[in-house]
C-alpha positions in Angstrom: -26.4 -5.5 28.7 -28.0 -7.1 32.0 -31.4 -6.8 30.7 -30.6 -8.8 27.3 -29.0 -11.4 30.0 -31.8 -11.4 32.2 -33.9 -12.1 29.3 -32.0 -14.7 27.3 -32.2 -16.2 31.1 -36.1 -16.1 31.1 -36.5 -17.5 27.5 -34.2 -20.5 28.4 -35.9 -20.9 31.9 -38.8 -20.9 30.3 -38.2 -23.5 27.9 -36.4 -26.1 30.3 -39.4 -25.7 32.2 -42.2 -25.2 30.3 -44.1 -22.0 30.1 -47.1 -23.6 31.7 -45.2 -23.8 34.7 -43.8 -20.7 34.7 -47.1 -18.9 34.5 -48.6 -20.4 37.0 -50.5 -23.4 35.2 -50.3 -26.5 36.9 -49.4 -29.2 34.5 -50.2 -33.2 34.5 -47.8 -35.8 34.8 -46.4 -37.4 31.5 -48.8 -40.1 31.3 -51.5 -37.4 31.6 -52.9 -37.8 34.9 -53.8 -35.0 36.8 -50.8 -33.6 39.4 -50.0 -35.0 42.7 -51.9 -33.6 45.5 -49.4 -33.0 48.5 -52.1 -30.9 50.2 -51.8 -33.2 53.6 -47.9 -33.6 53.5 -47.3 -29.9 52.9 -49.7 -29.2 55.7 -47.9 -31.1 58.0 -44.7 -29.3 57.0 -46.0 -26.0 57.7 -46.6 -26.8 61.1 -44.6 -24.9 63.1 -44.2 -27.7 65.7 -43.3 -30.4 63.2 -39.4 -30.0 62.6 -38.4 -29.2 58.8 -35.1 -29.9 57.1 -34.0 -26.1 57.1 -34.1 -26.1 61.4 -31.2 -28.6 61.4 -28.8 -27.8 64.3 -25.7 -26.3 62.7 -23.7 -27.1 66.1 -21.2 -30.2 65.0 -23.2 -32.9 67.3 -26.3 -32.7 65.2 -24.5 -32.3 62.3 -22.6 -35.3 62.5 -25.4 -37.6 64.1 -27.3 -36.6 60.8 -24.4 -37.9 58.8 -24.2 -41.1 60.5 -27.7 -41.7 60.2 -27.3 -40.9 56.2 -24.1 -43.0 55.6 -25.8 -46.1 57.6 -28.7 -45.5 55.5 -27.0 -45.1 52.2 -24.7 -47.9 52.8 -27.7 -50.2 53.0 -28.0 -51.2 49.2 -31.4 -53.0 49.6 -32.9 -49.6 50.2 -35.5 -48.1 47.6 -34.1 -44.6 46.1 -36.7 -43.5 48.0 -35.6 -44.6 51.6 -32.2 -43.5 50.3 -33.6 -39.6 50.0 -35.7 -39.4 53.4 -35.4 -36.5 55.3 -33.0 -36.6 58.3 -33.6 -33.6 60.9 -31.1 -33.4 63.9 -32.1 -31.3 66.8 -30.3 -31.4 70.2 -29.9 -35.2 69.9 -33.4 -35.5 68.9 -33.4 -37.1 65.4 -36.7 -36.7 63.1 -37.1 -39.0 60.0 -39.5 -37.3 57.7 -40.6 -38.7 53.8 -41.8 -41.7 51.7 -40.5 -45.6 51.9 -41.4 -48.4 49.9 -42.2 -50.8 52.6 -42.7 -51.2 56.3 -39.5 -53.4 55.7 -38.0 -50.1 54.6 -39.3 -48.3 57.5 -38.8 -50.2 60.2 -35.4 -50.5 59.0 -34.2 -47.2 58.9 -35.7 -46.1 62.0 -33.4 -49.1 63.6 -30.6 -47.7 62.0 -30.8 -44.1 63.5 -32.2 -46.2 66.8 -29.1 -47.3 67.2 -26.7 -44.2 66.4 -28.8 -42.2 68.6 -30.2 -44.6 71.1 -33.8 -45.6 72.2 -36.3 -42.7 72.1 -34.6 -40.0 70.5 -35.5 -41.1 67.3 -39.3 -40.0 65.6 -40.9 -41.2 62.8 -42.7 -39.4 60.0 -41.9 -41.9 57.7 -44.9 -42.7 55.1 -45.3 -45.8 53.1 -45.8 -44.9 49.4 -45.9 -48.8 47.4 -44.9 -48.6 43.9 -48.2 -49.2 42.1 
């Protein structure tokens, strides 16, 4: 019984997602251009002294500066989807702002908003500029 379930799971796994993908072919964007290379971005996240999203605090300080930082930043309407979904990393008071923006508008904006949450130098900036083309 679990196998049949296991593999009605694969077959509709693999359809969502396409069996290229699941086999280990990369795949080009709709338009047919070849796939993003993240080589230098995922390079930087395997850094082990570069923060990543999964060494958030858990202690209720960090936790709750990074959801100040996220309301004030989602509650800023003039924001690109993009700014909306940065990366928000809380460690000891030390917050680290990590993924793409629109605009140096966009940047420098949400670095002042966790600026002033957190206060001057405790706030670093990994934000990249990606202009809609």
């Amino acid at each position: 019984m679990n196998i049949k379930r296991s593999m009605w799971t694969f077959l509709i796994l693999s359809s969502l997602l396409g069996a290229g993908s699941l086999f280990g072919q990369q795949s080009s964007d709709q338009d047919g251009s070849a796939p993003a290379d993240n080589t230098k971005v995922n390079q930087r996240d395997r850094n082990q002294n570069e923060p990543t999203a999964d060494q958030q605090k858990n202690n209720l300080s960090d936790r709750d500066i990074t959801e100040q930082v996220r309301r004030a930043i989602m509650k800023d309407r003039s924001l690109s989807s993009y700014a909306h979904n940065v990366k928000i990393i809380t460690q000891n008071g030390q917050v680290t702002l990590k993924g793409p923006v629109r605009s140096d508008d966009e940047k420098r904006a949400i670095e002042a908003k966790a600026t002033e949450i957190v206060g001057e130098n405790k706030v670093t900036s990994e934000l990249d500029i990606k202009p809609k083309r």
